[in-house]
N, C-alpha and C positions, 0 to 999 in steps of 0.2 A: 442200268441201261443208259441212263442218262450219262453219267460220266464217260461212260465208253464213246457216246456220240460227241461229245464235248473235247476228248479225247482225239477221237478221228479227223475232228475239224480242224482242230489246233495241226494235227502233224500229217493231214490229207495229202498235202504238196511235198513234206519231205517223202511218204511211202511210194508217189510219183513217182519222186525223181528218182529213189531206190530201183522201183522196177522199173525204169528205162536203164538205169544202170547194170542191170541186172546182165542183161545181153552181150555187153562191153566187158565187164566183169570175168563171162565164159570165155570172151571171145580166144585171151592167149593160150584155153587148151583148147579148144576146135584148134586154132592155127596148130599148136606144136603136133596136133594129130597129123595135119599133111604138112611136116616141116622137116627141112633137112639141116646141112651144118656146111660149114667153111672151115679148112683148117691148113696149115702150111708151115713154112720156116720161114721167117725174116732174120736177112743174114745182112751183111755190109758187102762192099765192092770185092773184099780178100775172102770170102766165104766165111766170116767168121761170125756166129750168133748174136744178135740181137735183143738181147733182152731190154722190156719198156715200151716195146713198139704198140701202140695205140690202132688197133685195128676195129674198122666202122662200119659196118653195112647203112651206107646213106639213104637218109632219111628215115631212119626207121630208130629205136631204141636196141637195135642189135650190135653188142659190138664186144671184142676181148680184149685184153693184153697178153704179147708175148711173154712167157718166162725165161727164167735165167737161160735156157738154153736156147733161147730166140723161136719156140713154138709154139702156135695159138689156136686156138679151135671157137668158133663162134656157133655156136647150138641155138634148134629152136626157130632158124630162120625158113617162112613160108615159102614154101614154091613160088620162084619165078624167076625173075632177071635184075639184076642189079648192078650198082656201081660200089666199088670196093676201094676206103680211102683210107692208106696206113699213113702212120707221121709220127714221126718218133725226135723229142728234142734232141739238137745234135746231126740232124737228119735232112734230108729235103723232103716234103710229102710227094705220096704218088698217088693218084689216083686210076682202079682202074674199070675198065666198064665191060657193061656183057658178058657177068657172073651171074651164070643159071645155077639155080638152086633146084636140086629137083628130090621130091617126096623120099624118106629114109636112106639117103644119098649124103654122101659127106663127097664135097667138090675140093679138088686140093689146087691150091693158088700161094708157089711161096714166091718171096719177096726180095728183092734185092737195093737196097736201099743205099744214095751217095752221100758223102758228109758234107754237113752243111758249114762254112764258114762262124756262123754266129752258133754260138754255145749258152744257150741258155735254159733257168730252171733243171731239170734231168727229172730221172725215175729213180724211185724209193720201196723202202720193204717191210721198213719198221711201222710206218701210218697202222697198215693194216695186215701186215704180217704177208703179206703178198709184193708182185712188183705191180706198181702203179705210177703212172705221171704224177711230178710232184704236183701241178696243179690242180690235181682229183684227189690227195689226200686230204681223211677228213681233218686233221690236224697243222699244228705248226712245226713244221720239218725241216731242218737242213742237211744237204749230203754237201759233203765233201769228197771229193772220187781221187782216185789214182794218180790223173794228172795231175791238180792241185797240189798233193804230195811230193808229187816228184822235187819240184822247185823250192821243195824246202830243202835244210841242212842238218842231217846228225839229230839230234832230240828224240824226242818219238811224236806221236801223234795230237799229240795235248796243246805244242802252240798254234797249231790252226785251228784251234776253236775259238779263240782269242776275236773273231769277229763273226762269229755266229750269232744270230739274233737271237736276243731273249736271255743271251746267258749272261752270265755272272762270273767273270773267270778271275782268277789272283796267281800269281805265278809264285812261289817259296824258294825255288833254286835255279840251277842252269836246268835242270831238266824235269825238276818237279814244280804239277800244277794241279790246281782244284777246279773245278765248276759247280755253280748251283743254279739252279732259276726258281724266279716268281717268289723269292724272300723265303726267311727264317734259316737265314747261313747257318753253318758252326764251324767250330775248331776241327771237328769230329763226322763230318757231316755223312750221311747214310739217303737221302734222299734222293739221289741220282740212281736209277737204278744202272748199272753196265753188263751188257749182253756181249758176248763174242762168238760170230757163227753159229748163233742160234740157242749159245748154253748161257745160264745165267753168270755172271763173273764176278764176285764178292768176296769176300770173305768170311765165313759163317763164323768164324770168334767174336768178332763184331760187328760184321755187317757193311766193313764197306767197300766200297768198288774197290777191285783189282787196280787199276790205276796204270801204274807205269811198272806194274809188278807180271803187268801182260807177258805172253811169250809170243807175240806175234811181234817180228820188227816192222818197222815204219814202212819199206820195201814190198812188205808181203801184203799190205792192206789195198783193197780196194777200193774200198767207202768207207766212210765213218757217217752217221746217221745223225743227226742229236734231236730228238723228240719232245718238245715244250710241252708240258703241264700231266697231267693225270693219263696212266697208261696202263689202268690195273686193268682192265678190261681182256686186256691179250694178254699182259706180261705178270700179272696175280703182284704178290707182293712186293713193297719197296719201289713201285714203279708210281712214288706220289706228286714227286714236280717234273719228272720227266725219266729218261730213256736214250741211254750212249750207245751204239749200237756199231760194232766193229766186227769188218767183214772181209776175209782174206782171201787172195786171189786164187782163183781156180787153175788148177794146172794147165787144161788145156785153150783157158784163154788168154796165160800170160804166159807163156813158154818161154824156156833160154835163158841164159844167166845176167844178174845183176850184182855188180860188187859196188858199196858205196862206200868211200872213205871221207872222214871230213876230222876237221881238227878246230879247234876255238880258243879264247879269250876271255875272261870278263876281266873286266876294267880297262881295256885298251886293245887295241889292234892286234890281230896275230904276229905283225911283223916286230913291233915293239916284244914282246914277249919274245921271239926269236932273241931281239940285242939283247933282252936281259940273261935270256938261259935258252941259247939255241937246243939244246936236250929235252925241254919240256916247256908243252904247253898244257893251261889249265882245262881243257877241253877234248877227248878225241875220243872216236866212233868208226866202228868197221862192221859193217850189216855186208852179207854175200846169202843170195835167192839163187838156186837151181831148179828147173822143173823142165818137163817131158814127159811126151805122150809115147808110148810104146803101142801100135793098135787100138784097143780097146782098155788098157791100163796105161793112166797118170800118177806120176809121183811128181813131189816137190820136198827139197829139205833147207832151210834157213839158218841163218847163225847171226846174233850182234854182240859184241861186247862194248859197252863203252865206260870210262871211265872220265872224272872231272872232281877240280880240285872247287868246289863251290862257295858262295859267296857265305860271310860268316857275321854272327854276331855272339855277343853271350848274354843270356840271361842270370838274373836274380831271386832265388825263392829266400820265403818266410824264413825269420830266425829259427832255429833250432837248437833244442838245449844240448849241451852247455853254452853255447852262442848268443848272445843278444843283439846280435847284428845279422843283415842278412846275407844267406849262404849262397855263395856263386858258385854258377853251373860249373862243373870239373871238370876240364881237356874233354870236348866234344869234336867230337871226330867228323872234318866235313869232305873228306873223302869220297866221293859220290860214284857207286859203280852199278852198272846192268849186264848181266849178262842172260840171253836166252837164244834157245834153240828150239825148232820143231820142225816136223815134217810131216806129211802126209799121202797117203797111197791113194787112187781113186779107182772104182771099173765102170766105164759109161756104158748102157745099154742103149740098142739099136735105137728104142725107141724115145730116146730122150733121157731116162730115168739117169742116177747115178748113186754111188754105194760107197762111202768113202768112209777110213779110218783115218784120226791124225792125234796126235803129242805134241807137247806138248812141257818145257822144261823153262825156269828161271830161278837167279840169284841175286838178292839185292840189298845192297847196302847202303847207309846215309841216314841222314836225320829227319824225323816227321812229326808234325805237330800234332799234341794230344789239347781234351781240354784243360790237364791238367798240369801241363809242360811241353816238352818232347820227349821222344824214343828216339834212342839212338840204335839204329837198324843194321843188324850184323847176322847175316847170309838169309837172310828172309826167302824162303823157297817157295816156290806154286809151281806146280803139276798140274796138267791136265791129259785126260783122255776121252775122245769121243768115237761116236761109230752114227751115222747118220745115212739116212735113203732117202730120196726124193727124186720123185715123175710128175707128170702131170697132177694129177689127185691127190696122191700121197706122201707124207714127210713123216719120217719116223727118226728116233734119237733115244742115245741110252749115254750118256755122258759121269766122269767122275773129276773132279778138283780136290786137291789135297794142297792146305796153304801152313807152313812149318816157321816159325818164330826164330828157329838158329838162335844164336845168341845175342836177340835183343833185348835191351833192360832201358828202363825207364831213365834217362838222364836226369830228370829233377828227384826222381825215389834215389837217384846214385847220389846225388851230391848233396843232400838232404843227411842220406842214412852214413856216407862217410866221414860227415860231421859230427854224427849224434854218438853222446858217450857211450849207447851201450854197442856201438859197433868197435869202438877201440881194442884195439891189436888183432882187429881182421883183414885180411891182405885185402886188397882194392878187385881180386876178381872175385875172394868170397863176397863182399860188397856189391860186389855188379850182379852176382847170380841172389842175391837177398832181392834185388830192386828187380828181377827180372821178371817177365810176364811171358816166359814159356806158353806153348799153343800147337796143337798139332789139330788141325781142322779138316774134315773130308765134307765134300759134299756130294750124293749118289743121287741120278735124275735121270727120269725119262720122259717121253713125251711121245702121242700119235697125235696126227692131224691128215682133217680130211678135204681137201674141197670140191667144189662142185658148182654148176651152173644148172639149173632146175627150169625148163623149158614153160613147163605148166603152170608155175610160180612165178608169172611176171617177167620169167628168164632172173630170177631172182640166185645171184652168186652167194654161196654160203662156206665160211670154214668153218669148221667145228674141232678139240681137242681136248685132250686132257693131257694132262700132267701131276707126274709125283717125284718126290724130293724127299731124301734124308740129310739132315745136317747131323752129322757127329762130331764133337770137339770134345776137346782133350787139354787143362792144362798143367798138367801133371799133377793134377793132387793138388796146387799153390791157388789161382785166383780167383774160380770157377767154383760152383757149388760141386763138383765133384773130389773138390777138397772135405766136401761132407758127407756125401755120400760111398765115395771112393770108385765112384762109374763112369765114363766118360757121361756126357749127356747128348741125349738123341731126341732130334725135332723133326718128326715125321707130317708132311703137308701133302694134301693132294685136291687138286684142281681140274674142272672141266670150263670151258669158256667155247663161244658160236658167235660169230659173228655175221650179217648179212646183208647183202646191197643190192636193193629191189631198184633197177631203173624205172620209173613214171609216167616217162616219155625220152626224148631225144636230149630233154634240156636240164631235166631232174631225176634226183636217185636220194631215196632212201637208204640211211644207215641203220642197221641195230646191232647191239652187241651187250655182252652179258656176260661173267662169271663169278662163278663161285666158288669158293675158297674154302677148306678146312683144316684148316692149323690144328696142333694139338695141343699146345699151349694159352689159346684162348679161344672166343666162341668164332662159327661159321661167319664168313665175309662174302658179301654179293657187290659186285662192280659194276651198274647197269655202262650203257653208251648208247647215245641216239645222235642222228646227226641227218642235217635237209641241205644236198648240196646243189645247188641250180647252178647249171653252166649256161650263158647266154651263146655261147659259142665253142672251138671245140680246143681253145688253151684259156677259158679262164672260167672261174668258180667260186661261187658269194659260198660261205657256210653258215651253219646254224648247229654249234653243237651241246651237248653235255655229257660232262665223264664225273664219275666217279671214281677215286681211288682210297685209296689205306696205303700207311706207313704201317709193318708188324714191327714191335718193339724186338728188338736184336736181342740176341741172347746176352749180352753187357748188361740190358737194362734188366733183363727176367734173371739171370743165374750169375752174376756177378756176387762174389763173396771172397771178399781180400779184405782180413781181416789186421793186417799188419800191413796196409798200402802206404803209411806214412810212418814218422811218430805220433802217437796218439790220434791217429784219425785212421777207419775201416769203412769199407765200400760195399753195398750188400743191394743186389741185385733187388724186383718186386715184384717179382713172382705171385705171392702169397697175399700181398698186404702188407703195409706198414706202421704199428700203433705207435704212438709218443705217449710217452705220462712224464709226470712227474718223480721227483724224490717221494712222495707219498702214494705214489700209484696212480694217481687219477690220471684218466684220461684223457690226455691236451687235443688231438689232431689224430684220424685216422687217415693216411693212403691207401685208394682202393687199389688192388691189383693192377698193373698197366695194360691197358688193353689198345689196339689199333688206333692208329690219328688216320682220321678219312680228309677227307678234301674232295668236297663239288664243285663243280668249276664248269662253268658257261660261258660259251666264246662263242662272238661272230669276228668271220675272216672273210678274206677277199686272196684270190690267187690268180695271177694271169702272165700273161706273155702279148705285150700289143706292139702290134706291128712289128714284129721277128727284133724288139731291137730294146724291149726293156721286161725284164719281170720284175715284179709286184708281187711281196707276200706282205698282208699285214692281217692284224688277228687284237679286237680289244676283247676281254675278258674281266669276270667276276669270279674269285674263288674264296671259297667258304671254307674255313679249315676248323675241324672239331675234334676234341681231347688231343693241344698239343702233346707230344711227347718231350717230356722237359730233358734238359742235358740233366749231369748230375750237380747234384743241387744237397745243401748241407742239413739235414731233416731234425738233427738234436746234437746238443753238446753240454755234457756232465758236468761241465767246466761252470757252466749258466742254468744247471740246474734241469736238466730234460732228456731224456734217454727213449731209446729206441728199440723197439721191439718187433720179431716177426707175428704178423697178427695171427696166421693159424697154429703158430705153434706154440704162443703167447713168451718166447725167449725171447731175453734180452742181447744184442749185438753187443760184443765186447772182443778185447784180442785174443790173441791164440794163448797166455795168458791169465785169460780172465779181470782185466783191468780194464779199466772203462775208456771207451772210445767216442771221440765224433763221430756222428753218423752222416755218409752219404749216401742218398740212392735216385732213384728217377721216381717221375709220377706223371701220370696225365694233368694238364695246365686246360684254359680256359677255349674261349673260340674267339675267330678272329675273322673277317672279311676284310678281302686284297680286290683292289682294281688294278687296270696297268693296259698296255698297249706297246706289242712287240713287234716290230719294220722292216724289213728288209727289201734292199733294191739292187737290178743289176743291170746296168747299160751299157749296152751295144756302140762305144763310137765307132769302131768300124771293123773288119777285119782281124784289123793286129790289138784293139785298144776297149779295154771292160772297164768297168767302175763301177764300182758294189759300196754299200752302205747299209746300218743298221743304224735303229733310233729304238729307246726303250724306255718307259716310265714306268713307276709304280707307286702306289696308296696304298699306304695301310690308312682305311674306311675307320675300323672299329676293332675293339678287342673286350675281350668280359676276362676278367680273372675271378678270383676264387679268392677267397681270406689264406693270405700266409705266401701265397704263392710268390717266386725269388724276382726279380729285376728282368732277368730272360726272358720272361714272359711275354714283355710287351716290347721286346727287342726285334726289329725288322730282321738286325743285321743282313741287309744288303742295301745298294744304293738306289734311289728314286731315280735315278736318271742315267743313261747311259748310251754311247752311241760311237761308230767308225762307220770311218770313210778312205775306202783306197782305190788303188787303179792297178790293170798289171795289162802288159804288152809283151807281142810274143812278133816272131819273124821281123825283128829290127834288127838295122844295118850289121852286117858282118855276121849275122846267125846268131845275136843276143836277145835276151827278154831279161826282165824286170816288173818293177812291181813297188809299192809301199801300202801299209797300213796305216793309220793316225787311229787310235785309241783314246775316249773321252770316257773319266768312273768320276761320279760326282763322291764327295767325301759324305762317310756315313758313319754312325753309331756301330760299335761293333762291343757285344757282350757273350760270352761264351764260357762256361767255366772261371778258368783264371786270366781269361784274357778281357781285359775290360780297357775302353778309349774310340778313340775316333781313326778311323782311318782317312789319310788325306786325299782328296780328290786327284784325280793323274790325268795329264793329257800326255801320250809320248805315243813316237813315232817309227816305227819298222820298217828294214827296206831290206830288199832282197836283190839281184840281178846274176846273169848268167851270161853264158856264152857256147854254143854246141861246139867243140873243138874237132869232134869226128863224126859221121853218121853214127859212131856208137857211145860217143864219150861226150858228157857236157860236166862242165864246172859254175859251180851253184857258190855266190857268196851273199849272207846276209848280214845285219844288224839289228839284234831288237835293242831297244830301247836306246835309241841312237840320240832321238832330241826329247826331253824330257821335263812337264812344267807339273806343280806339283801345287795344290791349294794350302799346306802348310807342311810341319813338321811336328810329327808325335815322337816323342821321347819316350824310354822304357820308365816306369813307374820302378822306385825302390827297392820292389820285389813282387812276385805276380801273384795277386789274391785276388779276390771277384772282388773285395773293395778299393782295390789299390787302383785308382784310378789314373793310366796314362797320361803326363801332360802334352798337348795338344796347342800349337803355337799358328794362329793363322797367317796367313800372307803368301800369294803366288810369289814363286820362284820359276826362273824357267834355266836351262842351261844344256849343252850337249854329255852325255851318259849322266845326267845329273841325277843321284843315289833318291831311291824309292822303296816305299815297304807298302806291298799289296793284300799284308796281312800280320794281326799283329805278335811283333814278340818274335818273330822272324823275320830274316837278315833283308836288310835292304839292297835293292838291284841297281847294278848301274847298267853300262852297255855291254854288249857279249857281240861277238864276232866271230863270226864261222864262215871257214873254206870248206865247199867239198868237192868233189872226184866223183862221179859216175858215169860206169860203163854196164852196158845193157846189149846185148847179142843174141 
C-alpha cells in the first residue's frame, strides 16, 4: 500500500494533466461527428489542372493538397464558416472567405489560380510517395521540372543533375554519367536506387540503375526527382543513399508535337568541325513527342536516336602469359549510340481516376566502366511494360522490365584472353563471345496502395501498400551460378510499408512510417521513419527526422560464378559462405554469407521561401552504415599458398578445368559513421533573373574494420566538399535567355576494384543560351565544360590492379576546354558544344 501511495504522489500531477487531456484528446471525434468536407478543382487561367496546390481551412489544422489531376478534398472540417487559402508555388495565393461548412455535407469551391512571376521551390512525389510542397517534405529533395529541361541540348537527363545538392555527379562521356550521395562511390555503384513512373528501373543482373538505358526521351520527362539519403521506407530495397525518380509527361497535359534536333562537338566549336568535315559532326540527336486527347482517351508515342563519336582514352591490364609486359586494351570501340521509343494509351475517368498502359523499348551501345575494366556495350536492350490506375485513394500497378546484354563482352577479359596462349588460333569474335557476359534479365512487379485522410485520427493522412517482385536472370549457362545448376535463377520479394502524417496543430505534423521487407535470399528487413516537421508559417519548415534503410546484396554478389573470368583468376558469388584453408586444410578465414548493408541516418533540416524572393533547403545529418557490402575483393590465391572454398558445400573453387584459381568474391566489411551538410539556394533578382547554388561537406567520423579486410574499406571514395553556383535569365532582349553553371569537386581518394588514385579536384564552367525564333520554335546553344581549372593531373598507372597505384601530380592549372577526368581510368573531357532546333505546337 505504501508504494502504491508513494507511487501516486510522485506521478499525482502527471494523472492530472492526463485527465484534463483526456477531454482534448476526444475532442477530434465529437468534431468529425458534426463535420463535413471541402472539395474542388484547382485549375490555372487555361483550365488546366493543378496539381501541388496547398489548400488551408484558416486557422484551424485542416488542410489538403491537390493531386496530379488538380483535385482536393479537405475531410473532417466542423460546421461553420470559414476563410479558405490556396497557394500554390508558381502561383499567386488567394484567399477566400464565407466557406460554410455544414454537417455531412461536402461544400464544392474550385479554384482558379494566376501565375506568379517568381518561381520558386515546387511540389514533389517522391518525399512521400504523394504530391506535396517541396517545403513540407519530410526530406532533402530536388525537382527538376519540364521547363528546366527544355533549355537544355540533346543528351538526356543526367547533365542536370550536375547541380543538385548533395549529389556527387562524374560525367565518363558526351552522354554518359553517374551519381552517388553521402559517400562510399564505386566503379560499379548500385546504391542509387532509379524509379521511372512509379516502376523500379534497374537491372536485376546486377543491380544497377537503368541510367541512360531509359526509354523515356529527355522531351517526354516532366520532373526528375533526386531523393537524398535513406528511402527504404516507401521504396524497400536498394533505396540506401538515395532515389532518382523520373516522371513522364501526361498526355493530356502536354499535348501536340515536339521535335528536337541538336548536333554537337567535343573538343571544339560546332562550326570548326563543320571546316574540318562539313559531313560529320561528333554529336547529334533527334527526340519527336506526339500526344492527344481524343474525349475521354490520351495517347502519346516518342522516338530518340542519337549517336556520338566520344571522347577516348586506352587502358592497360596486368601481363598475361606468354607476355611479360602489360597488355593493352584492343580497338575499343567509342562510338556512342541510344536509340528508344515508347508510347502510351490513357482512359481518364469523370471523376478524376486514370487507367493507362505504356512501352516501352531501347538500344545501346558504347563503353562503361566496371570494377574490373570496361564493357564494351553492343545492342544492350531494356523493355518495359506497365498497366497503372490511379483516383483519389487508389493506385494500383502490375509492371515487367526485361534488360538483354546483345553482344557485349568485357574489354579487358578481350584483350587479356586474346593475348593468352591458350586462345591462339581463335578468330577475335570467338574471343569476344569467351570474354563475354551474356544476360537476359526480367523483372515481374506489382503493387496496390491506398490512401486516406482519417477524420477521428487527428485528420491523420495515411498510405499504406504492398508490393511484390520477381527477378529472373538468365546467363546463359556462362557467369551465373545457373551455369551450375542449369536454371535460370529466380528472387522472389514481397513488401508491405504505411506511411502517416498526423497534423498537431496549424504549426506541426507528425511523420511515421514503416516497412517490411521479405527477400528470399536472406532474412526479413524492417525500415522504420519518424519525422517532427514544425512550420512557423505556411512556406517554411524546421525537421527532425530518421530513416532507416538496407542495401540487398545484388545477385553479382549472391550467384556470381565465372569460373574462367580471367587467366587463372575465377569469381564466385556468397551466397552460401566462404571458407579459406590452407595447402593443409586448416582453416584461415570464414566469410559469413552476405547479408544487407543498413544505414541509419538522422537529419535536421530547415525548408522555406522568405519573402516570395529566396528558397532555402539545407539538411545537416549523421548516418551510421553497418555490414558494408564490399566490392569484389581477392579472398585466396594458390599461387601463396591459400584456396577457397564454398562453405556449405565444403568445394573447393577452381576452373571449368579443375586447375586452381584466385579467388574473388564479396563479403560484408565493418561500420562506419558519416556527418556532412547539404545547401541549396534560389534567388529571386527579379522577374527575368534566378540564381541557385549548392554547398556540400562531408566526414568520415569513424570506421571499424575486421582483420583481413581489403583497402576499400576505409575508402570514402567521394569528395569532402563540393559546391555550384549559377544564374539563368529568361524574357531578355530580342526574346533570349541564358544561363551558366560553375562547378567546384574538391580532389579525392578514389579505390574501387582495379581502379586505385586520386581524383583531381575540378572547377569548370557551363553555359547555355537561347533565342525563341517563333512562338513555336526556339534554338538552344550550350557549352559544358567551357573554362576549366583542375587541382592536378593523375596519370593511368602501368596497368590497372588494386595495387597499381595512379600517379597523381599536384598543381592548379586552369585554361578554356582544358582536358578533365571525373573518374578514374576513363577518358578525360574537354568542352562539348551543342546547337539545338526545337519546335513545340
Amino acid at each position: 500500500m505504501s508504494s502504491f501511495v508513494h507511487w501516486a504522489a510522485c506521478h499525482g500531477r502527471a494523472l492530472r494533466q492526463l485527465l484534463v487531456a483526456l477531454p482534448l484528446l476526444a475532442s477530434p471525434a465529437v468534431a468529425a461527428a458534426q463535420a463535413g468536407s471541402i472539395s474542388g478543382l484547382v485549375s490555372d487561367s487555361a483550365k488546366a489542372p493543378l496539381p501541388g496546390a496547398q489548400v488551408t481551412v484558416v486557422g484551424t489544422r485542416f488542410s489538403s493538397t491537390s493531386g496530379m489531376d488538380g483535385r482536393y478534398r479537405v475531410v473532417g472540417v466542423p460546421a461553420g464558416t470559414y476563410s479558405l487559402r490556396v497557394q500554390r508555388i508558381g502561383a499567386l495565393a488567394r484567399t477566400f472567405d464565407n466557406i460554410t461548412v455544414a454537417v455531412d455535407r461536402d461544400t464544392k469551391v474550385d479554384i482558379t489560380l494566376a501565375a506568379s512571376a517568381l518561381q520558386l521551390g515546387g511540389y514533389v512525389v517522391s518525399a512521400s510517395r504523394r504530391v506535396e510542397k517541396i517545403t513540407d517534405a519530410p526530406a532533402t529533395v530536388t525537382r527538376i521540372d519540364a521547363d528546366q529541361l527544355r533549355n537544355t541540348v540533346g543528351n538526356s537527363f543526367t547533365s542536370v543533375l550536375k547541380d543538385v545538392k548533395g549529389v556527387d555527379f562524374f560525367q565518363t562521356g558526351v552522354a554518359a554519367a553517374g551519381i552517388n550521395a553521402r559517400g562510399f562511390n564505386s566503379a560499379f555503384n548500385n546504391r542509387m536506387l532509379q524509379m521511372e513512373d512509379n516502376r523500379v528501373a534497374v537491372l536485376p543482373e546486377n543491380g544497377l540503375p537503368v541510367g541512360v538505358f531509359t526509354t523515356i526521351p529527355k522531351i517526354d520527362i516532366a520532373g526528375v526527382e533526386v531523393l537524398i539519403g535513406p528511402g527504404a521506407a516507401l521504396y524497400g530495397p536498394d533505396a540506401s543513399n538515395g532515389v532518382v525518380t523520373l516522371l513522364s509527361k501526361d498526355p493530356k497535359q502536354y499535348k501536340g508535337l515536339t521535335v528536337e534536333t541538336s548536333m554537337g562537338s567535343n573538343g571544339g566549336s560546332v562550326s570548326k568541325t563543320f571546316e574540318k568535315d562539313p559531313g560529320h559532326v561528333s554529336f547529334s540527336d533527334l527526340q519527336v513527342r506526339y500526344a492527344n486527347v481524343y474525349g475521354k482517351v490520351g495517347f502519346k508515342v516518342t522516338g530518340e536516336a542519337l549517336y556520338a563519336n566520344d571522347w577516348q582514352n586506352t587502358n592497360n591490364y596486368a601481363p598475361v602469359a606468354p607476355r611479360t609486359t602489360p597488355s593493352p586494351e584492343i580497338n575499343p570501340d567509342w562510338s556512342t549510340s541510344y536509340r528508344r521509343a515508347s508510347g502510351a494509351l490513357v482512359y481518364y475517368f469523370d471523376q478524376g481516376g486514370r487507367l493507362e498502359y505504356q512501352a516501352g523499348a531501347s538500344n545501346s551501345n558504347g563503353i562503361g566502366v566496371t570494377s574490373a575494366g570496361r564493357n564494351q556495350l553492343k545492342n544492350w536492350g531494356y523493355w518495359n511494360q506497365q498497366v497503372r490506375y490511379t483516383s483519389d485513394h487508389w493506385f494500383a500497378q502490375a509492371y515487367a522490365t526485361r534488360s538483354t546484354s546483345g553482344q557485349t563482352f568485357a574489354l579487358n577479359g578481350y584483350s587479356t584472353n586474346r593475348l593468352a596462349a591458350r586462345f591462339n588460333g581463335i578468330s577475335d569474335d570467338s574471343v569476344r563471345r569467351a570474354s563475354a557476359f551474356p544476360a537476359d534479365g526480367h523483372i515481374y512487379a506489382g503493387e496496390i496502395q491506398y490512401n486516406t485522410t482519417v477524420p477521428r485520427l487527428f485528420n491523420t493522412r495515411i498510405v499504406a501498400g504492398s508490393q511484390v517482385r520477381r527477378d529472373v536472370v538468365s546467363s546463359k549457362q556462362v557467369w551465373l551460378t545457373d551455369a551450375l545448376t542449369k536454371e535460370d535463377i529466380q528472387l522472389n520479394q514481397v513488401g508491405v510499408y504505411a506511411q502517416t502524417e498526423t497534423p498537431v496543430n496549424q504549426y506541426a505534423k507528425l511523420v511515421f512510417g514503416a516497412r517490411y521487407d521479405n527477400p528470399e535470399f536472406y532474412d526479413p528487413q524492417f525500415s522504420p521513419k519518424a519525422a517532427l516537421l514544425l512550420s512557423p508559417n505556411e512556406n517554411s519548415t524546421f525537421r527532425f527526422t530518421f530513416n532507416r534503410a538496407f542495401k540487398s546484396p545484388s545477385i553479382l554478389q549472391t550467384s556470381f560464378y565465372f569460373r574462367d573470368f580471367n587467366p587463372s583468376v575465377g569469381v564466385f558469388g556468397n551466397k552460401d559462405g566462404t571458407t579459406i584453408k590452407n595447402a593443409a586444410g586448416t582453416t584461415l578465414r570464414t566469410f559469413a554469407p552476405v547479408v544487407p548493408e543498413v544505414n541509419n541516418t538522422i537529419e535536421l533540416g530547415y525548408k522555406g521561401v522568405i519573402k516570395d524572393r529566396l528558397y532555402i533547403d539545407v539538411a545537416g545529418y549523421v548516418a551510421r552504415y553497418k555490414s558494408f557490402l564490399s566490392p569484389l575483393v581477392v579472398v585466396a590465391n594458390p599461387f601463396a599458398g591459400t584456396f577457397a572454398y564454398n562453405t556449405a558445400t565444403n568445394t573447393k573453387y577452381t576452373n571449368a578445368a579443375g586447375a586452381e584459381q584466385i579467388a574473388l568474391t564479396y563479403y560484408n566489411l565493418g561500420e562506419a559513421t558519416l556527418t556532412g551538410i547539404d545547401a541549396g539556394w534560389r534567388f529571386v533578382v527579379n522577374s527575368k533573373v534566378n540564381t541557385t547554388g549548392t554547398f556540400s561537406v562531408l566526414k568520415l567520423d569513424s570506421i571499424i574494420q575486421k582483420v583481413g579486410d581489403p583497402p576499400e574499406a576505409t575508402s570514402l571514395n567521394s569528395p569532402t566538399m563540393k559546391a555550384t553556383v549559377g544564374m539563368d535569365g529568361k524574357d531578355g532582349p530580342f526574346q533570349t535567355f541564358g544561363g551558366f553553371t560553375m562547378r567546384f569537386v574538391k580532389d579525392y581518394k578514389f579505390l574501387s576494384g582495379v581502379h586505385n588514385g586520386r581524383i583531381p579536384g575540378l572547377l569548370n564552367l557551363d553555359i547555355n543560351m537561347g533565342k525563341r525564333l517563333t512562338p513555336n520554335m526556339v534554338l538552344n546553344v550550350s557549352v559544358q565544360n567551357l573554362f576549366t581549372c583542375t587541382s592536378g593531373v593523375t596519370t593511368a598507372p602501368a596497368f590497372l590492379r588494386a595495387d597499381q597505384i595512379a600517379p597523381y601530380q599536384r598543381g592548379w592549372g586552369c585554361g578554356l576546354g582544358r582536358k578533365h577526368i571525373e573518374l578514374l581510368n576513363m577518358p578525360a573531357l574537354g568542352a562539348m558544344t551543342f546547337i539545338g532546333l526545337r519546335f513545340d505546337r
